[in-house]
N, C-alpha and C positions, 0 to 999 in steps of 0.2 A: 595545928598550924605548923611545928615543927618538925612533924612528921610529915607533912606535904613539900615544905622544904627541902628537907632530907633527902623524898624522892624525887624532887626537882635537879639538885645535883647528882644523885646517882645519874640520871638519865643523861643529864649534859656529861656528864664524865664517861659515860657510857660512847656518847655520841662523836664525843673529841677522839676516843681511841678506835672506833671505826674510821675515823677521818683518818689518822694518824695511821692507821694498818692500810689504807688505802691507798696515801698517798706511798708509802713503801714498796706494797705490792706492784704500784705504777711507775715507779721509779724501778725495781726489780724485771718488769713486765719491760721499760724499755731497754733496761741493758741487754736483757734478750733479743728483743724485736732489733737492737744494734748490731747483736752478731747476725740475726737473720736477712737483714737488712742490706747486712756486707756483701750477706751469699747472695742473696738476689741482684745486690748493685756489682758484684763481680759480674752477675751475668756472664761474664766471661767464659763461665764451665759450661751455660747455658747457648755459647753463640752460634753454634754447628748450628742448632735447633732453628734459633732465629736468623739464621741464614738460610736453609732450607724452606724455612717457614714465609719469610719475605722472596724468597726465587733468584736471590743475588749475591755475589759475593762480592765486597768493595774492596779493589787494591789501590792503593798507593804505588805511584812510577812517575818518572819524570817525565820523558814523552820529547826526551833532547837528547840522548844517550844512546848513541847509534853503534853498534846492531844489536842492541838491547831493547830498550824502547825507544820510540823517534815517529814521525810522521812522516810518509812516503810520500809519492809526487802526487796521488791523488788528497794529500791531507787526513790519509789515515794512520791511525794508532798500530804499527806492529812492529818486530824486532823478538830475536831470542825468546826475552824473560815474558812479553807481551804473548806470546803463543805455550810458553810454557804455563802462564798462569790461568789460562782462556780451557787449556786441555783439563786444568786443574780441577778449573771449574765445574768443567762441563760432568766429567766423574763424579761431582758432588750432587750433580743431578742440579745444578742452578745457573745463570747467567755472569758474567764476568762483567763486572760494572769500575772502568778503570778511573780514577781519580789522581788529576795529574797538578803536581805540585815540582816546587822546586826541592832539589835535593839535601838540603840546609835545612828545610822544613818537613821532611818528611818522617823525624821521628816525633816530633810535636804532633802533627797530624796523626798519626797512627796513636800515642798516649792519649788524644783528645778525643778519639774514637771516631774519626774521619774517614777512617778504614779499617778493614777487617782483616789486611794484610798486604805487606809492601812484597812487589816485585820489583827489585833495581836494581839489581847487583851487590845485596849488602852481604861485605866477608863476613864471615864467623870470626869473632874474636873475643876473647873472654869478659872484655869490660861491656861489652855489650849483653853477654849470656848473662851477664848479671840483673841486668832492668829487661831482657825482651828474650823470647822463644823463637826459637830459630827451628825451621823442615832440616828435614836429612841434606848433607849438599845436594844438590842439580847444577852446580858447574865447578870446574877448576881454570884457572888461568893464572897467570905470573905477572909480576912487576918489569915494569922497564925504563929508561930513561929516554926524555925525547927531549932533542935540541934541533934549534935550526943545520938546517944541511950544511952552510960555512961557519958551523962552530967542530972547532977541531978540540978543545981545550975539556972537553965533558968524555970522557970512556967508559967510565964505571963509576959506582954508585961512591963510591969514598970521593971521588971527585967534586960531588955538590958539596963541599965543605963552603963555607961562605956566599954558595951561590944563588940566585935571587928565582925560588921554584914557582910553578903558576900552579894552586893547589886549592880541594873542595875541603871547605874546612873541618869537617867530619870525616872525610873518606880514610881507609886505610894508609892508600898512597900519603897522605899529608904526613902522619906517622913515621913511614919507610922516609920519606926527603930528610926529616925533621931527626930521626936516630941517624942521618947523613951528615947532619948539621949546617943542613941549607935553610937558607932567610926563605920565611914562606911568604906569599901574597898571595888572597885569599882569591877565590875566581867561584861564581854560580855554577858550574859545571864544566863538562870536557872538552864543549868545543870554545868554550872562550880561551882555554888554557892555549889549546891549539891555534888559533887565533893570533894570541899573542908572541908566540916563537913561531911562526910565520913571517909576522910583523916586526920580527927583533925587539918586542920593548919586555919580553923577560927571557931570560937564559935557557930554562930547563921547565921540563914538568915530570914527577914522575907519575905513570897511571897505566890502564888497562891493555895488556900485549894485543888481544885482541881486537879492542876497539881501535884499538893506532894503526892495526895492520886496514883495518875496516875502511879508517880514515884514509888513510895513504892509499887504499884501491881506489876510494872515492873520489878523490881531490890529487890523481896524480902530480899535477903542476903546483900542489903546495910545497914549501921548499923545510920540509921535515925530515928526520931521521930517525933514526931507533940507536941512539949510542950506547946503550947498555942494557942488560937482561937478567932478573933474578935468578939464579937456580933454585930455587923454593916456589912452589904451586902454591896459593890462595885456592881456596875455598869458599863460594856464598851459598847462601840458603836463603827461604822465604824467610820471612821474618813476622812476628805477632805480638800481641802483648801480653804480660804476663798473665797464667791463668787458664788460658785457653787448650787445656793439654786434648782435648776430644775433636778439638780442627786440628790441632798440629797432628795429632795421629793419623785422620781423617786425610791429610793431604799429604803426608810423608806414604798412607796409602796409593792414593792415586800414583805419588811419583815412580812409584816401585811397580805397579802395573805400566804404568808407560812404558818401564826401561825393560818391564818383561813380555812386552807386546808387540815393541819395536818402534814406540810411535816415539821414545825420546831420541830413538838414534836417526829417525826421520827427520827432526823439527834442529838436530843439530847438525846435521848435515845439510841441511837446507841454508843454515848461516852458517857454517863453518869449514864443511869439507871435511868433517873429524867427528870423533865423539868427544866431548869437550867435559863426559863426567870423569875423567881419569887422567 
């Protein structure tokens, strides 16, 4: 009886350290499957694939920021960064599927995976290189200052010192006002800014040389100006989310065939009159 005992415990003790190595090995098994986990939930290194693989590639743009992206009189999507991104696409051998949001929310959108890549004019700037992957540039333009036409008292960028700017609260321009040390008020985009120094109910705005010249051909009878002008060119790129370094190459490809095809100095001179990479 003591010896049936005996091997009664050996066996449960037997049976406990199987348990016991198992639950280890399953515990060891998922911190593995965590780091694999990651690679797969990065997906990210993966996304050329599944972009190819679905026949789309999703951009984020605003679809208000004229001659960038904007809606024409028939109520369609084009502008600059709208044909630069569609050329993009189409290289990649897939469809251009644009997803149009406001520009406050467009890096939330793109971190949340709403798109697979913003066209909107975003600068390159280092605090940005830090959370998101930027293309090679594809445009340069300058900062400028705009005030209504009977404002004499704005010339230059030292000028906004205390003055009341119409500004996108992420954009670079809010930055350049704000190192001016002008009081910002926030605005959804460009043409409210423009809007409101029209309407006299804010002073200044600072923002894009080209879209104000864009603006000011559009709306001759607006009563705007250009009171001052950066000597320093900006720089934007496509923008991505971290990770994806086989679409950013992938499309820093394409852009580099355009420019050596002819078809970026086509699609810039179509909205500009210029080559607007240099």
């Amino acid at each position: 009886m003591k010896k049936l005992t005996w091997l009664f415990s050996i066996g449960f003790l037997v049976l406990v350290l199987a348990a016991c190595g198992t639950s280890e090995d399953e515990s060891q098994s998922a911190s593995e499957g965590g780091e694999s986990s990651e690679t797969e939930a990065d997906g990210e290194e993966n996304l050329l694939e599944e972009i190819k693989a679905n026949g789309e590639l999703v951009i984020g743009t605003e679809g208000t920021y004229r001659p960038y992206t904007f809606h024409d009189d028939n109520d369609e999507l084009t502008g600059f960064d709208v044909e630069i991104a569609r050329e993009v696409a189409d290289r990649l051998g897939v469809e251009a599927k644009f997803n149009e949001t406001k520009w406050d929310s467009m890096f939330a959108g793109l971190n949340a995976g709403r798109f697979d890549m913003v066209a909107n004019q975003v600068g390159i700037r280092e605090d940005r290189q830090e959370k998101y992957d930027f293309s090679n540039p594809y445009i340069q333009t300058s900062a400028v200052v705009v005030t209504n036409e009977n404002n004499d008292s704005i010339q230059s960028f030292e000028d906004l010192e205390g003055v009341n700017t119409a500004q996108s609260l992420t954009s670079n321009y809010r930055d350049i006002a704000e190192a001016n040390n002008a009081e910002i008020t926030g605005v959804e985009g460009f043409n409210e800014s423009m809007q409101m120094i029209a309407s006299n109910r804010i002073e200044a705005t600072v923002n894009d040389r080209l879209s104000v010249l864009d603006y000011m051909q559009q709306r001759p009878e607006a009563p705007v100006k250009i009171a001052a002008r950066a000597d320093e060119a900006s720089e934007s790129g496509l923008l991505f989310r971290k990770g994806n370094e086989e679409l950013v190459d992938a499309v820093n490809n394409a852009l580099e065939e355009m420019k050596e095809d002819g078809t970026y100095l086509e699609i810039s001179e179509k909205w500009f009159g210029e080559d607007v990479s240099k």
